[in-house]
Residue frames as qw, qx, qy, qz and C-alpha x, y, z in Angstrom:
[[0.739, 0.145, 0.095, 0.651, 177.74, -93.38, -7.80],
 [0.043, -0.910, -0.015, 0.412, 179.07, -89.81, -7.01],
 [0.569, 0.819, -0.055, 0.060, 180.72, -87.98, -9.91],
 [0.308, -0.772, 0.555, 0.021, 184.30, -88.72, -8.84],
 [0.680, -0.005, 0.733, 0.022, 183.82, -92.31, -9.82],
 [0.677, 0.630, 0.348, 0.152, 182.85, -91.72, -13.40],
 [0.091, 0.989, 0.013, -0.117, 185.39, -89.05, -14.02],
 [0.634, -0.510, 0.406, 0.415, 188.41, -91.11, -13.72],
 [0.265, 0.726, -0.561, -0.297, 191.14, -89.70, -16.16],
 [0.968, 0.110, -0.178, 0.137, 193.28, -92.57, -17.91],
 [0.510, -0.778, 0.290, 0.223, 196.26, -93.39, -16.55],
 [0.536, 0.693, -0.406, -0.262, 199.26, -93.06, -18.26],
 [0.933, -0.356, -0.060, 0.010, 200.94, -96.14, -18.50],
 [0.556, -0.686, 0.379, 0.277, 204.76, -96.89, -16.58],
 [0.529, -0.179, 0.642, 0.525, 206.51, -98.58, -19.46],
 [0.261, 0.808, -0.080, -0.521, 206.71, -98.03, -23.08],
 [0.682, -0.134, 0.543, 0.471, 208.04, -100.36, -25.48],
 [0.384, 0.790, 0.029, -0.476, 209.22, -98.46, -28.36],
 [0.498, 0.597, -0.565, -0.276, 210.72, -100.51, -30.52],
 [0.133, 0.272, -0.950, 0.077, 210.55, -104.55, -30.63],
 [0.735, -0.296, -0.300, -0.531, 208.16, -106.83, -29.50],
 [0.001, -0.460, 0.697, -0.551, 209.14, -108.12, -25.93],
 [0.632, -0.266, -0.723, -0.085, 207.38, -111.18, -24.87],
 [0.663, -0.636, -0.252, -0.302, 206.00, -111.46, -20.96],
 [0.695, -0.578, 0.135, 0.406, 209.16, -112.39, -18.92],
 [0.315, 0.360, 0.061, 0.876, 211.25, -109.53, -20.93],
 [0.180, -0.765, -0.076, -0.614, 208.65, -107.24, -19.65],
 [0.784, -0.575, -0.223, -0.066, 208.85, -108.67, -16.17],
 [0.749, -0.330, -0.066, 0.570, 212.49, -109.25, -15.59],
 [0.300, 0.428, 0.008, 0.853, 212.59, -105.56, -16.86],
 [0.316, -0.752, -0.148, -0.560, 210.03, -104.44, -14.75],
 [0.910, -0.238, -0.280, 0.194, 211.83, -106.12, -11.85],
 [0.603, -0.015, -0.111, 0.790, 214.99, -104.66, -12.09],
 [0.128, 0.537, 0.099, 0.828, 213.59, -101.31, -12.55],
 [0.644, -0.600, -0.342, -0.328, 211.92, -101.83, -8.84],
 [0.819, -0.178, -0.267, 0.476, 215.00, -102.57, -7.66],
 [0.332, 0.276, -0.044, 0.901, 216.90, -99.79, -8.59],
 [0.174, -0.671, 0.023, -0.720, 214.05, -97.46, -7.20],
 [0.638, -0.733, -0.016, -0.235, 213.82, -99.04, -4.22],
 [0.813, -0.052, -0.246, 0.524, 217.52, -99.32, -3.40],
 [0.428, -0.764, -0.175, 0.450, 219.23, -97.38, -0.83],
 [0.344, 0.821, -0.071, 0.451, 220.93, -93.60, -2.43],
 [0.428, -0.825, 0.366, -0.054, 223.07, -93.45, 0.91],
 [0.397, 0.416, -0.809, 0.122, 227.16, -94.74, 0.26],
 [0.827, -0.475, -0.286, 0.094, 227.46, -97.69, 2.25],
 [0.506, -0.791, 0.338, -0.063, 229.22, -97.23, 5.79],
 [0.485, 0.728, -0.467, 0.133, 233.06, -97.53, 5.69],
 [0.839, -0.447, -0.195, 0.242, 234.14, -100.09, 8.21],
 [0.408, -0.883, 0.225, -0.062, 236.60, -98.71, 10.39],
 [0.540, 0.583, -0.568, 0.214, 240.82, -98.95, 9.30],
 [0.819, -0.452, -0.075, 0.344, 242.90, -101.29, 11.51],
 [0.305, -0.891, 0.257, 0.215, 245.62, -99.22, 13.08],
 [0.780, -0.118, 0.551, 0.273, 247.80, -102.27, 11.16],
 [0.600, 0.543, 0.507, 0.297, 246.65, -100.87, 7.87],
 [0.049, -0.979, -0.106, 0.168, 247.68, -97.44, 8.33],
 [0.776, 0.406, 0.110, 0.470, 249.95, -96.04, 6.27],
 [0.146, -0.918, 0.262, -0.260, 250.88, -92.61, 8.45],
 [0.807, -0.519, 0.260, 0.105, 253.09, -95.23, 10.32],
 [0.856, 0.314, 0.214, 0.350, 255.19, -95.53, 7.53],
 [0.404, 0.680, -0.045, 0.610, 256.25, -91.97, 7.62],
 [0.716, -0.668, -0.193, 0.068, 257.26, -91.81, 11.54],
 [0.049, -0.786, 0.615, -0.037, 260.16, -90.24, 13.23],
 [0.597, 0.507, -0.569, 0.250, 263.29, -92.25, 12.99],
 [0.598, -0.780, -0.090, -0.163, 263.70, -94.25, 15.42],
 [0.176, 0.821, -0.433, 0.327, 266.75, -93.64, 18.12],
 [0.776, -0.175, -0.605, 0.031, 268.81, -96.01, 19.77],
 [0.176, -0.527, 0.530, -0.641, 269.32, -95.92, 23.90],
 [0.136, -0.069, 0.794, -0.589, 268.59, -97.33, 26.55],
 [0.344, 0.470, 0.724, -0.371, 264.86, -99.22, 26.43],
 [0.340, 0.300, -0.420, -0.786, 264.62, -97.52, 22.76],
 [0.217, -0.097, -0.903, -0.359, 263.65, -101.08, 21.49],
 [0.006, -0.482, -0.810, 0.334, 260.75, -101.52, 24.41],
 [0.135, 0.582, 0.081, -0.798, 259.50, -97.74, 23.16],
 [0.042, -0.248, 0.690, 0.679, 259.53, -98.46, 19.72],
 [0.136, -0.250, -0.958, -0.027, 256.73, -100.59, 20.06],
 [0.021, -0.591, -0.557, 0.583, 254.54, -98.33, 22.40],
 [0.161, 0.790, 0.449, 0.386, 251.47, -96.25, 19.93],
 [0.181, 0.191, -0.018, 0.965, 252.60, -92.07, 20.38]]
């Protein structure tokens, strides 16, 4: 045995119950969640891309004028 092996500090330990007595699947379905959370993603999720439909700049467009083929224009994206 080299002296590394006998030397081992204690660890300290992850949880802590300071108040209550918390039976086995309390400790679990805490320790559980708390796995989650660290291993869940810190990036926002990706914004899917707006439909042109949903846009609300369209709402505040020029005015439109009537003439000739106005109506066939009206339609047609700027």
């Amino acid at each position: 045995m080299s002296t590394e092996e006998t030397t081992e500090e204690p660890r300290r330990p992850l949880l802590r119950v300071v108040r209550g007595n918390p039976d086995d699947a309390e400790i679990a379905a805490l320790t559980a969640v708390l796995a989650g959370l660290a291993s869940a993603s810190t990036e926002p999720p990706e914004q899917p891309a707006r439909s042109r439909w949903a846009d609300r700049a369209a709402l505040v467009r020029a005015p439109l004028r009537p003439g000739q083929g106005a109506w066939r224009a009206s339609a047609l994206p700027r």
